[in-house]
PAGUTOR-653472 format. One record per residue (C-alpha): x, y, z. Coordinates in nm, 4 decimals. Layout:
BEGIN
pt u->X; v->Y; w->Z
...
This chain:
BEGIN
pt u->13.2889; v->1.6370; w->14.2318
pt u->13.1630; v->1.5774; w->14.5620
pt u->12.9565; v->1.2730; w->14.6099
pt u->13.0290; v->1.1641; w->14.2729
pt u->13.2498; v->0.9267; w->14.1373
pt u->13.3161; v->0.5550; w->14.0718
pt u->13.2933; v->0.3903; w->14.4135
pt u->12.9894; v->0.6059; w->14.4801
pt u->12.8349; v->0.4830; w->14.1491
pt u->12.9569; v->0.1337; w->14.2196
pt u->12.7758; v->0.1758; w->14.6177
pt u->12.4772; v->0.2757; w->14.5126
pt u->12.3942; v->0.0173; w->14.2482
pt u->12.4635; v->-0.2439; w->14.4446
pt u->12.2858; v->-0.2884; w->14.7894
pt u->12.5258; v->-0.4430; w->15.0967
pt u->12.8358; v->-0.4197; w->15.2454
pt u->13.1331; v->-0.4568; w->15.0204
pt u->13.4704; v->-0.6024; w->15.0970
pt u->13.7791; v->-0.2734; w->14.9797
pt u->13.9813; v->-0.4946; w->14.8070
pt u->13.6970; v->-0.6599; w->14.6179
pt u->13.5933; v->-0.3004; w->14.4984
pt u->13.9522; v->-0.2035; w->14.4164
pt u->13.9681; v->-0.5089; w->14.1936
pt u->13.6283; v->-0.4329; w->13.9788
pt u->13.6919; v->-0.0675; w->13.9576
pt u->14.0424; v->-0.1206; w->13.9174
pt u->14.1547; v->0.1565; w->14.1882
pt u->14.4032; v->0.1450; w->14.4596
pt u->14.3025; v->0.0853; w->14.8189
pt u->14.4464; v->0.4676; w->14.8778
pt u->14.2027; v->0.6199; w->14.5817
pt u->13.9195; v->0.4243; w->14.7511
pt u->13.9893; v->0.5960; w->15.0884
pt u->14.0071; v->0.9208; w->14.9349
pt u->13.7003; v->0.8590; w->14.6912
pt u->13.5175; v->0.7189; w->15.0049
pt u->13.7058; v->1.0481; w->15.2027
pt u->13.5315; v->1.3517; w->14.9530
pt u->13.1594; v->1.1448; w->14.8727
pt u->12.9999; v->1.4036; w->15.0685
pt u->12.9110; v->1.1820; w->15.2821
pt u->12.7346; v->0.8800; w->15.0715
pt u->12.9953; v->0.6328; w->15.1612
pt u->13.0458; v->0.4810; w->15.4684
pt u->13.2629; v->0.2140; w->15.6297
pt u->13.2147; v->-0.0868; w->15.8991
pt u->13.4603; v->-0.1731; w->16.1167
pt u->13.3072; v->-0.5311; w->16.2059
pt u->13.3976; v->-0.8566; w->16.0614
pt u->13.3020; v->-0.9062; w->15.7364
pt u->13.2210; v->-0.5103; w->15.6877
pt u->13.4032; v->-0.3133; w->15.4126
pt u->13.2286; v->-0.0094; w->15.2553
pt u->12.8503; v->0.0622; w->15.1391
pt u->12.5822; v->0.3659; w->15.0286
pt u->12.4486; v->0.5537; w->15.2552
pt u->12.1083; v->0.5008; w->15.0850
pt u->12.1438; v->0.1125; w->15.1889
pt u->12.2353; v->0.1725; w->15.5459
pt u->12.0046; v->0.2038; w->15.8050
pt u->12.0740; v->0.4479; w->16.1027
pt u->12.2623; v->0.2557; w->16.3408
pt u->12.5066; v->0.1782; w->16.0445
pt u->12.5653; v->0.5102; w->15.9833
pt u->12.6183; v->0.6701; w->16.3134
pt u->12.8520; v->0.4059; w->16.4278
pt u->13.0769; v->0.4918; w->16.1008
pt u->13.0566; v->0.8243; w->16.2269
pt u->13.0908; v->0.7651; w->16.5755
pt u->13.4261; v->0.5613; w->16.4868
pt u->13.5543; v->0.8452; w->16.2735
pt u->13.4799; v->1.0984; w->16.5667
pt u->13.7106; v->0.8647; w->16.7919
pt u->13.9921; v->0.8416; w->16.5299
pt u->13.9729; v->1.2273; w->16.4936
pt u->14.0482; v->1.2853; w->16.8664
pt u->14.2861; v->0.9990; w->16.9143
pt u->14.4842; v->1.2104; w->16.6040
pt u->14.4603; v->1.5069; w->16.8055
pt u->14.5946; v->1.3966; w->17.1429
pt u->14.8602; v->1.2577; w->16.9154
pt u->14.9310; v->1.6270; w->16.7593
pt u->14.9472; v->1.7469; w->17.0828
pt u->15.2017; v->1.4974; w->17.2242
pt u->15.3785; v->1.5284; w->16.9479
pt u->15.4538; v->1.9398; w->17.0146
pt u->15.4882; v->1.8835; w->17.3639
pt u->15.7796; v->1.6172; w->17.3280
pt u->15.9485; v->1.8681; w->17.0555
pt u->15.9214; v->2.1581; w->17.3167
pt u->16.0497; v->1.9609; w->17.5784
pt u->16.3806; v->1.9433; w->17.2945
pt u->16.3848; v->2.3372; w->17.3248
pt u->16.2069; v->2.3121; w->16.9281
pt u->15.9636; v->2.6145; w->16.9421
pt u->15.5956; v->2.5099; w->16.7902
């Protein structure tokens, strides 16, 4: 479900910021289940991009935390779509219709 699961659980009960692979290790998970566990918490987990950042609850973040996570992922989302876009445009300009 949504907001559930065990990173969340893990997150929650345990205050800070927590290195990925460290997690991966105690909750024995891959780095790519993280992501996506991280991906559909409804929100509850967030990420820092700084040194020494990994992952942490939302309910132990304070604001500035979590707007820069989503700040960051707002960037990443348009630098994927400017690369969407030059993607079709290069395969148009090989006659491939999009």
């Amino acid at each position: 479900e949504p907001g559930e699961g065990p990173l969340e659980l893990y997150l929650r009960t345990r205050p800070g910021w927590h290195d990925r692979l460290n997690l991966c290790a105690a909750l024995s998970i891959s780095d790519r289940e993280a992501r996506e566990q991280s991906e559909h918490s409804a929100g509850l987990v967030i990420f820092g991009s700084g040194q020494g950042q990994g992952l942490k609850h939302l309910r132990h973040a304070d604001a500035w935390e979590a707007r820069s996570c989503a700040a960051e992922l707002r960037a990443r989302a348009a630098s994927h779509l400017r690369r969407a876009d030059e993607i079709e445009k290069a395969l148009r300009k090989m006659g491939v219709r999009t």
